[in-house]
C-alpha positions as CSV (number, residue, x, y, z in Angstrom):
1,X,90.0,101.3,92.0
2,X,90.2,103.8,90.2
3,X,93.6,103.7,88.5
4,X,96.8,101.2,88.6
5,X,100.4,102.0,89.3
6,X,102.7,101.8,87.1
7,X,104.9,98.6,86.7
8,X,108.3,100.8,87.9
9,X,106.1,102.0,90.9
10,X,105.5,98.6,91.9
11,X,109.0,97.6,91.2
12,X,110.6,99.7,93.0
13,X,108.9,99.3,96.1
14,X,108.1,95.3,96.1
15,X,110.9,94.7,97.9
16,X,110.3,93.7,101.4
17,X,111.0,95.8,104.7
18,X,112.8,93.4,107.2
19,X,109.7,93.3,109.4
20,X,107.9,91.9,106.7
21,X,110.3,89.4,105.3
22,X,110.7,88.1,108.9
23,X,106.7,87.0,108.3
24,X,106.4,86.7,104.5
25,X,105.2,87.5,101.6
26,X,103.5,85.3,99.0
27,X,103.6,87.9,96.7
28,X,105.7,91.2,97.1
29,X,105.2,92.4,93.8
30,X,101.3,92.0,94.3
31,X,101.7,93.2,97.5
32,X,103.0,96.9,96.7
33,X,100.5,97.0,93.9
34,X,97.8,97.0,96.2
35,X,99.2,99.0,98.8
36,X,100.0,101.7,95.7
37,X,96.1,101.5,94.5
38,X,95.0,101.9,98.3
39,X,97.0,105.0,98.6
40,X,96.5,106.4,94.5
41,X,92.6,106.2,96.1
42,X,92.9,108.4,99.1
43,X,94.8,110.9,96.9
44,X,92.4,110.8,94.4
45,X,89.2,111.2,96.7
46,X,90.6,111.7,100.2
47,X,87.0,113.0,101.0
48,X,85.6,109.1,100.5
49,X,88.7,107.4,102.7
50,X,88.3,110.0,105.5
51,X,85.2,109.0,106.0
52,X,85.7,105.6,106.1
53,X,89.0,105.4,108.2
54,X,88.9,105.0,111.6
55,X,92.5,107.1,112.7
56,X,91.0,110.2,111.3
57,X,89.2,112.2,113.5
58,X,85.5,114.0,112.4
59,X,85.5,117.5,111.6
């Protein structure tokens, strides 16, 4: 990836949604760190992720 979120980015959205705490989560903090790379990446090049996702349509 190409960059990390910040600590307070993670921390303020580690905690769970009640869907997921009704499964889980080994790691919430790790979780949203993650899920905050995947998205800083398809800002940053959204070119590269719309071609790989499958929910957006071709051009």
């Amino acid at each position: 990836m190409t960059s990390s979120p910040n600590d307070r980015m993670v921390e303020g959205r580690e905690q769970l949604l009640p869907e997921e705490q009704a499964v889980g989560s080994d790691d919430p903090e790790e979780q949203a760190r993650v899920i905050l790379e995947d998205s800083e990446e398809r800002i940053l090049h959204p070119e590269k992720t719309r071609r790989e996702s499958s929910q957006t349509p071709d051009q």
